[in-house]
GUPA-866039 format. One record per atom (N, C-alpha, C): atom name; residue in one letter; x, y, z; residue number from 1. Coordinates in nm, 4 decimals, decimal comma. Example, Ala and Ser with C-alpha at 12.3 -4.5 7.8 and 13.67 -1.06 7.14 Angstrom:
2
+------+------+----------+----------+----------+------+
! name ! resn !       px !       py !       pz ! resi !
+------+------+----------+----------+----------+------+
!    N !    A !   1,3190 !  -0,5690 !   0,7800 !    1 !
!   CA !    A !   1,2300 !  -0,4500 !   0,7800 !    1 !
!    C !    A !   1,3200 !  -0,3300 !   0,7800 !    1 !
!    N !    S !   1,2850 !  -0,2250 !   0,7080 !    2 !
!   CA !    S !   1,3670 !  -0,1060 !   0,7140 !    2 !
!    C !    S !   1,2900 !   0,0030 !   0,7870 !    2 !
+------+------+----------+----------+----------+------+
//
This chain:
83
+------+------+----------+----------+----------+------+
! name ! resn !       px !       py !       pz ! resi !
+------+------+----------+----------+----------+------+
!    N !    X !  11,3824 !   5,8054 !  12,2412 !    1 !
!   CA !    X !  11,4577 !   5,9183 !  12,1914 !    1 !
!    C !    X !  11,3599 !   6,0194 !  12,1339 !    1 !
!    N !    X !  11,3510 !   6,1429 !  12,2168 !    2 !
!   CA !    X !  11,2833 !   6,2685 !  12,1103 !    2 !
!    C !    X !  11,3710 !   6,2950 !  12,0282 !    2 !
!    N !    X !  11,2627 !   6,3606 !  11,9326 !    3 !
!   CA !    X !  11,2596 !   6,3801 !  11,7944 !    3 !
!    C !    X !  11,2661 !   6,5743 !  11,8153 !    3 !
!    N !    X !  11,3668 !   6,6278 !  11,7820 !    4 !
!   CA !    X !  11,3829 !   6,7816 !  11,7606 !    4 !
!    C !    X !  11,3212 !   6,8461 !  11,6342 !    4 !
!    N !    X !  11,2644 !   6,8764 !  11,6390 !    5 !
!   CA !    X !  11,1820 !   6,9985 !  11,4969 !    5 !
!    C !    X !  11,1815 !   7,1302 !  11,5029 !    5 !
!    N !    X !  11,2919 !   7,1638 !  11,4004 !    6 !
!   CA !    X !  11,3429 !   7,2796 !  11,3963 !    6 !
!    C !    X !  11,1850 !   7,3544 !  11,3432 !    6 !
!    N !    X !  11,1797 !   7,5128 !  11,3589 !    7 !
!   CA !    X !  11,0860 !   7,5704 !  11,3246 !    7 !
!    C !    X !  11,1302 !   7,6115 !  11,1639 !    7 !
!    N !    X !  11,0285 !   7,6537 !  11,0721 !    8 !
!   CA !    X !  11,0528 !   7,6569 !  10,9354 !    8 !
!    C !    X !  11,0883 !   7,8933 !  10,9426 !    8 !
!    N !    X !  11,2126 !   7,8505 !  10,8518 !    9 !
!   CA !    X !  11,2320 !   8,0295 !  10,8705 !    9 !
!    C !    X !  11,1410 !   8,1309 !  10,8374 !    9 !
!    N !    X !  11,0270 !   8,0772 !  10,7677 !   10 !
!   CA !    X !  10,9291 !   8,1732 !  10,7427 !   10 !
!    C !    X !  10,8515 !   8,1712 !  10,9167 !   10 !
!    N !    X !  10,8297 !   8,0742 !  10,9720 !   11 !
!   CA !    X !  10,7453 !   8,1236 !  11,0599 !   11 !
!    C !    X !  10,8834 !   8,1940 !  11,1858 !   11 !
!    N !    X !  10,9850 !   8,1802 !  11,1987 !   12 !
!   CA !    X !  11,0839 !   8,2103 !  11,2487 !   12 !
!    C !    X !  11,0731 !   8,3480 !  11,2331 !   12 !
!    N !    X !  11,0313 !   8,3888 !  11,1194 !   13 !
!   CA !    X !  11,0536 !   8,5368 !  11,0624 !   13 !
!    C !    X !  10,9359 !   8,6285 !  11,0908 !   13 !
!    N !    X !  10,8081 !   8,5353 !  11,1091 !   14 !
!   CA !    X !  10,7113 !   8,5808 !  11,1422 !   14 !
!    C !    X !  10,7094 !   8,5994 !  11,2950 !   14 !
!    N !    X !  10,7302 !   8,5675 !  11,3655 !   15 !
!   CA !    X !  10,7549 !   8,5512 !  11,5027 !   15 !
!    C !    X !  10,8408 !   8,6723 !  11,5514 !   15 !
!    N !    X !  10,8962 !   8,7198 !  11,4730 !   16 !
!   CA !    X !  10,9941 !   8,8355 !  11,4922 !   16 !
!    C !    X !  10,9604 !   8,9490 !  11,4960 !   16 !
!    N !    X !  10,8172 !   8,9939 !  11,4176 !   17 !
!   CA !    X !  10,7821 !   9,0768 !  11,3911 !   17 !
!    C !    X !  10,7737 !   9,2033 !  11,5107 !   17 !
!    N !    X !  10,7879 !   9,3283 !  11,5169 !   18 !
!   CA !    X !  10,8447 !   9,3732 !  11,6107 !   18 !
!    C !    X !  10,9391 !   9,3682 !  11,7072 !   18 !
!    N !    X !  11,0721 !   9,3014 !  11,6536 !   19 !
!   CA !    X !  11,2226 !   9,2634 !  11,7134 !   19 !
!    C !    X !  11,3065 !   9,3611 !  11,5913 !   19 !
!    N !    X !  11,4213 !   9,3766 !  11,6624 !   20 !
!   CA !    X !  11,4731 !   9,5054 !  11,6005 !   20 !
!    C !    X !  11,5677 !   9,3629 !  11,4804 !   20 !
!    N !    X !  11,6003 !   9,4081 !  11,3565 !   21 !
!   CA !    X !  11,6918 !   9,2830 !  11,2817 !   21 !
!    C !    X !  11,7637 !   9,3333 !  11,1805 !   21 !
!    N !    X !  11,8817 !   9,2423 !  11,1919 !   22 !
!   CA !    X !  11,9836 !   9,2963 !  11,0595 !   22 !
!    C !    X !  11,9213 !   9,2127 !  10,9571 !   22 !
!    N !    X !  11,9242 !   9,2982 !  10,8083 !   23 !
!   CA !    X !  11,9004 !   9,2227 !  10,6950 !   23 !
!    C !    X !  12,0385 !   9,2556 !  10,6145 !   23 !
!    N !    X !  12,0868 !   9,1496 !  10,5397 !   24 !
!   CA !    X !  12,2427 !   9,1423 !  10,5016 !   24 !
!    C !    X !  12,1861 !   9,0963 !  10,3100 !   24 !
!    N !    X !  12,1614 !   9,1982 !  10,2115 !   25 !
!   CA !    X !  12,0988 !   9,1672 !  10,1332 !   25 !
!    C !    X !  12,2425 !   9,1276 !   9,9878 !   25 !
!    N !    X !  12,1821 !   9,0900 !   9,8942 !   26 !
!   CA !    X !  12,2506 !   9,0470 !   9,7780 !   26 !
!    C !    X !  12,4280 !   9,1238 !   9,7361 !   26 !
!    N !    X !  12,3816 !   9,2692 !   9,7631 !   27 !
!   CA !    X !  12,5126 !   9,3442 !   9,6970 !   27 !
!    C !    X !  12,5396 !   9,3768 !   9,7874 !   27 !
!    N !    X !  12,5485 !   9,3561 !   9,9411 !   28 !
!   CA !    X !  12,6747 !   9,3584 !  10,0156 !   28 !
!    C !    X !  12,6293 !   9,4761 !  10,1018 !   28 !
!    N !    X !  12,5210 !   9,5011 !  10,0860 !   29 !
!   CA !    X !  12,4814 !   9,6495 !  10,1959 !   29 !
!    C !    X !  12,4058 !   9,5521 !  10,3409 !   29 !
!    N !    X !  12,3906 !   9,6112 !  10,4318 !   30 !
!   CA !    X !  12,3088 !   9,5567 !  10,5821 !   30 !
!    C !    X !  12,2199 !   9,7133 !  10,5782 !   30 !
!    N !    X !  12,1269 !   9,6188 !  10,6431 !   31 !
!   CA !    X !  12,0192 !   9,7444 !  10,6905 !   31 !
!    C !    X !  11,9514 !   9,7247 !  10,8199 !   31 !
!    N !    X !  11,9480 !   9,8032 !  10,9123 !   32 !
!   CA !    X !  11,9205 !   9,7844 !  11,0992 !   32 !
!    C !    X !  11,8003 !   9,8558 !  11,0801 !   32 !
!    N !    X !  11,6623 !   9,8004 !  11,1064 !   33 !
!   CA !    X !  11,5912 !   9,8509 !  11,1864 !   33 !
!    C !    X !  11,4681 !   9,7278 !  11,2646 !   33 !
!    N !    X !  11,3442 !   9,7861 !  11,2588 !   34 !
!   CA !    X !  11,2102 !   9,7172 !  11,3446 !   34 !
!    C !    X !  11,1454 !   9,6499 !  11,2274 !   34 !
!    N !    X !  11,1397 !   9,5564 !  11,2243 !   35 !
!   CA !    X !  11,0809 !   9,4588 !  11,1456 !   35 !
!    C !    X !  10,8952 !   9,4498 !  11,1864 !   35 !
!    N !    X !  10,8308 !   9,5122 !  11,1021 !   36 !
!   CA !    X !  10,6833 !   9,5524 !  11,0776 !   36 !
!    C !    X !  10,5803 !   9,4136 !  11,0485 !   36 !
!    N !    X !  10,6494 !   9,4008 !  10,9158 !   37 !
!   CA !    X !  10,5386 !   9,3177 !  10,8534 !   37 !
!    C !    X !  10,6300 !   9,2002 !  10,7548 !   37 !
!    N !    X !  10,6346 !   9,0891 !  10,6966 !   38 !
!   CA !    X !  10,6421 !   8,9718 !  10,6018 !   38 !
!    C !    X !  10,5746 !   8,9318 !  10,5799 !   38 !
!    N !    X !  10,6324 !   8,8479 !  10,4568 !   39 !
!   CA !    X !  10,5026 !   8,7761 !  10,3264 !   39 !
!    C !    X !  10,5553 !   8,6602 !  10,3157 !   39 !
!    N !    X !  10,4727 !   8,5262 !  10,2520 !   40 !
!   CA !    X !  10,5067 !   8,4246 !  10,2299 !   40 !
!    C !    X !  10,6641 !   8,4500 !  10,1242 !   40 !
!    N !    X !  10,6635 !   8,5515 !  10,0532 !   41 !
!   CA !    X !  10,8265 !   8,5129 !   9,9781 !   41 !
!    C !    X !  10,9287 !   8,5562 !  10,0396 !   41 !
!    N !    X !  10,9030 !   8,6313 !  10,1363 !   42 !
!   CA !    X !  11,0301 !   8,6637 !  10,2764 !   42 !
!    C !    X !  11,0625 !   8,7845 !  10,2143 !   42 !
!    N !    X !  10,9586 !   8,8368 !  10,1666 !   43 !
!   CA !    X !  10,9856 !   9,0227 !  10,1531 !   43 !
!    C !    X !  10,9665 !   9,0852 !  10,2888 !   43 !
!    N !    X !  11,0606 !   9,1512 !  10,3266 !   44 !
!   CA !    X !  11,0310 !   9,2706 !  10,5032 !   44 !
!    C !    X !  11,0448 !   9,3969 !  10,4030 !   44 !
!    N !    X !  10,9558 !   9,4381 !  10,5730 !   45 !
!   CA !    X !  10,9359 !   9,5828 !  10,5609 !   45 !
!    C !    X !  10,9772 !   9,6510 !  10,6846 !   45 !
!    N !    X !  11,0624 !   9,7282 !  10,6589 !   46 !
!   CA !    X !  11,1177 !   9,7981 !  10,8347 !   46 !
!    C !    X !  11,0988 !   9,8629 !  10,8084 !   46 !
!    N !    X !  11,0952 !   9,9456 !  10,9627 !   47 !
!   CA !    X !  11,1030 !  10,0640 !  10,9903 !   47 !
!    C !    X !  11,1584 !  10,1384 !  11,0284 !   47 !
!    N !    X !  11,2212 !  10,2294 !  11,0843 !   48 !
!   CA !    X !  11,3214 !  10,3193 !  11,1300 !   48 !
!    C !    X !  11,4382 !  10,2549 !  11,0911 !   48 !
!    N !    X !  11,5046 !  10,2314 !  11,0088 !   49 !
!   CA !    X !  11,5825 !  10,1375 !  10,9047 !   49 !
!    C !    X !  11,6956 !  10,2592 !  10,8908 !   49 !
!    N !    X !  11,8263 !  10,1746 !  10,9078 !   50 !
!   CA !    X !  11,9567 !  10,2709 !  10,8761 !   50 !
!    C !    X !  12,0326 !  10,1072 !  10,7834 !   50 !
!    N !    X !  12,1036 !  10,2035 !  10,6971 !   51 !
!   CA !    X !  12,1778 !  10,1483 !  10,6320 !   51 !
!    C !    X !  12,3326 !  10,1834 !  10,6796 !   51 !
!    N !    X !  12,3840 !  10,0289 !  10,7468 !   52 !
!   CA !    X !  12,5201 !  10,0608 !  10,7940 !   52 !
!    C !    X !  12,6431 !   9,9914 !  10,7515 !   52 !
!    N !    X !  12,7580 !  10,0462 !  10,8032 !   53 !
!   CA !    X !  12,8712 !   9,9832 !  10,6966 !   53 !
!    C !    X !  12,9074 !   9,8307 !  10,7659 !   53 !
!    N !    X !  12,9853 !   9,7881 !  10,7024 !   54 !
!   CA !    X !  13,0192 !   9,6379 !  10,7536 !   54 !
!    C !    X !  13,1519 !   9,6442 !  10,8339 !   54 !
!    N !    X !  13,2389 !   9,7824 !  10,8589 !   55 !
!   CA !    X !  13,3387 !   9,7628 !  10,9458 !   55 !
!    C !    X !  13,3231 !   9,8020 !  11,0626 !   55 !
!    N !    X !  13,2452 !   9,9153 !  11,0646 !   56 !
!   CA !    X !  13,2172 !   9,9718 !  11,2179 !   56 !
!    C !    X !  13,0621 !   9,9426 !  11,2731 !   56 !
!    N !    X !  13,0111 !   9,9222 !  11,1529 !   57 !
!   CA !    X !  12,8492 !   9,9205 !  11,2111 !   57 !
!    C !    X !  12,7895 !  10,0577 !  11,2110 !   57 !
!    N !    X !  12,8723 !  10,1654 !  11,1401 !   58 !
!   CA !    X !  12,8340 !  10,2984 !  11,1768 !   58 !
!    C !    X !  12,6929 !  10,3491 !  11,0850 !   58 !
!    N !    X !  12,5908 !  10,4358 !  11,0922 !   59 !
!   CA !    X !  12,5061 !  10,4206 !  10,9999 !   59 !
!    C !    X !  12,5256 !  10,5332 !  10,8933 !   59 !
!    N !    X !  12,5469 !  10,4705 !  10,7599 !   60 !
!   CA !    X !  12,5749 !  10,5383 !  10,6107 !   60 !
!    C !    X !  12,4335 !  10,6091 !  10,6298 !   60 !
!    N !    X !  12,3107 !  10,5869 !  10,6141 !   61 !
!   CA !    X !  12,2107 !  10,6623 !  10,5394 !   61 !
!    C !    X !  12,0609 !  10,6073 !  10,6455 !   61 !
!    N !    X !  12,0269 !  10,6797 !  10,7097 !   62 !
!   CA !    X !  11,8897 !  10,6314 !  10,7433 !   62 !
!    C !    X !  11,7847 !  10,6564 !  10,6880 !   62 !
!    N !    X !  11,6297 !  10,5878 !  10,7250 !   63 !
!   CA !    X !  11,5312 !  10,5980 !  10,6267 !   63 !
!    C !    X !  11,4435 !  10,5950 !  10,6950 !   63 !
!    N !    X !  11,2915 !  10,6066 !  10,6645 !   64 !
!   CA !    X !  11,2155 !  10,5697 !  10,7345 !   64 !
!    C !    X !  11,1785 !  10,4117 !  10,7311 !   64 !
!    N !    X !  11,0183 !  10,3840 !  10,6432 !   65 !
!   CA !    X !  11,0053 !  10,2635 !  10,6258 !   65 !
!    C !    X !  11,0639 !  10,2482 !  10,5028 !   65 !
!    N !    X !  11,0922 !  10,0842 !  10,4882 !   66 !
!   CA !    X !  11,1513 !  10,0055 !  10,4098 !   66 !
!    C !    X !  11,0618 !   9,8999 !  10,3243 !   66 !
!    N !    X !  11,1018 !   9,8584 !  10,2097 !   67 !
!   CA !    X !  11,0426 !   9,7194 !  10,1662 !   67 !
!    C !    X !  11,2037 !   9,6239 !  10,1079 !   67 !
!    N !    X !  11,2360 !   9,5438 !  10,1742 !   68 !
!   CA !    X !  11,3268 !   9,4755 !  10,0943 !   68 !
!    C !    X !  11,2718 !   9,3553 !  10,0198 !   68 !
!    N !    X !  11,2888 !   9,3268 !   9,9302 !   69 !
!   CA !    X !  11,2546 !   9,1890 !   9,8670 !   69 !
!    C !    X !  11,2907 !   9,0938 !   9,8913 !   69 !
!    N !    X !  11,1949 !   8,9600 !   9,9110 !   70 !
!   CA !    X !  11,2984 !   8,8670 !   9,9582 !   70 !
!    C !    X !  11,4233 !   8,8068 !   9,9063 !   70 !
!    N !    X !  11,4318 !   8,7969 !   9,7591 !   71 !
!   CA !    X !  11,4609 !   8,7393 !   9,6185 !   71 !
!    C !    X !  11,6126 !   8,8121 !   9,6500 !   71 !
!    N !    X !  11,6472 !   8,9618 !   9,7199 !   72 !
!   CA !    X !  11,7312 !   8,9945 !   9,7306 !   72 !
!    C !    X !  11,8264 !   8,9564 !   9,9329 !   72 !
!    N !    X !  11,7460 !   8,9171 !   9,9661 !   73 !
!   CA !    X !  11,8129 !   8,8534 !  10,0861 !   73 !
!    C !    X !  11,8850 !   8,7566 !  10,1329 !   73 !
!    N !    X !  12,0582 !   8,7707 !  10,2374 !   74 !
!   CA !    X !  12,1121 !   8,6762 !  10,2118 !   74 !
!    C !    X !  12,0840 !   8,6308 !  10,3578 !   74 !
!    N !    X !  12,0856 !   8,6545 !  10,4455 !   75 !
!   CA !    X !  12,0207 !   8,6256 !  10,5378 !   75 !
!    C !    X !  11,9348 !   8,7481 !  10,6457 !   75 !
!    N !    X !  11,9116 !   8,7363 !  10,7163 !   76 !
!   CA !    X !  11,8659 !   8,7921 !  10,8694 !   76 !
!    C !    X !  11,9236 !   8,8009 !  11,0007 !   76 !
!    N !    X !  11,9245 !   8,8567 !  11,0332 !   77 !
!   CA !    X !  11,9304 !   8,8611 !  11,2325 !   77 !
!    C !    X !  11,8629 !   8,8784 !  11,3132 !   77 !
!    N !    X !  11,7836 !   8,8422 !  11,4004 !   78 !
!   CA !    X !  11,6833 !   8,8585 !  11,4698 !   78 !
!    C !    X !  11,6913 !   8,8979 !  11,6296 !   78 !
!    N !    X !  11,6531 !   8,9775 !  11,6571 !   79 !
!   CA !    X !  11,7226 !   9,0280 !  11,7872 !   79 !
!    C !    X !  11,8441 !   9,0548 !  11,8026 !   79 !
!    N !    X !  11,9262 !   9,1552 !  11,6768 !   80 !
!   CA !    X !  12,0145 !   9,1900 !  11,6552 !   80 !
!    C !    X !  12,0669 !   9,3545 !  11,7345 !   80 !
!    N !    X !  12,1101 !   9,3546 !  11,8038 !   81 !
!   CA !    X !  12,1785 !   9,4890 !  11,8854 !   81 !
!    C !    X !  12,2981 !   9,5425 !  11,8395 !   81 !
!    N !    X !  12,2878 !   9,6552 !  11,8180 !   82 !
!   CA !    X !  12,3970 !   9,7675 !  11,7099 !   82 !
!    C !    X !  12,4914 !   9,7621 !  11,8744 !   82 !
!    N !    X !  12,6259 !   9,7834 !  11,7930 !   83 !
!   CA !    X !  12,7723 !   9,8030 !  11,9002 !   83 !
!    C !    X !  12,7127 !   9,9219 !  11,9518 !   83 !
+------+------+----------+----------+----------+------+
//
């Protein structure tokens, strides 16, 4: 019987780097863009980053680059495509 070994989400996250991803953070906002760079505490930094709503997906506010903290993240999406 093999043995399955899941990959650990930091390197999951690292692996991503340049894949477009939703980040779904603490107070309920999402933010869509290109995922640049991460750190061992799962702080991202995007880029071309829009902040969009949670019913339509439509984008509230865009930005350029980003730093989110990790401390404030509830999860990720990785190879995430806007409707």
């Amino acid at each position: 019987m093999a043995i399955q070994r899941s990959e650990s989400p930091l390197r999951t996250l690292r692996s991503s780097v340049n894949k477009d991803v939703l980040v779904k953070i603490k107070d309920g906002n999402s933010y869509y863009g290109r995922l640049i760079m991460t750190d061992p505490t799962m702080n991202v930094v995007m880029t071309d980053c829009e902040e969009i709503s949670d019913e339509g997906g439509e984008p509230i506010a865009r930005y350029g680059t980003v730093l989110i903290r990790g401390s404030q993240i509830l999860y990720i999406i990785v190879d995430y495509h806007k409707q």
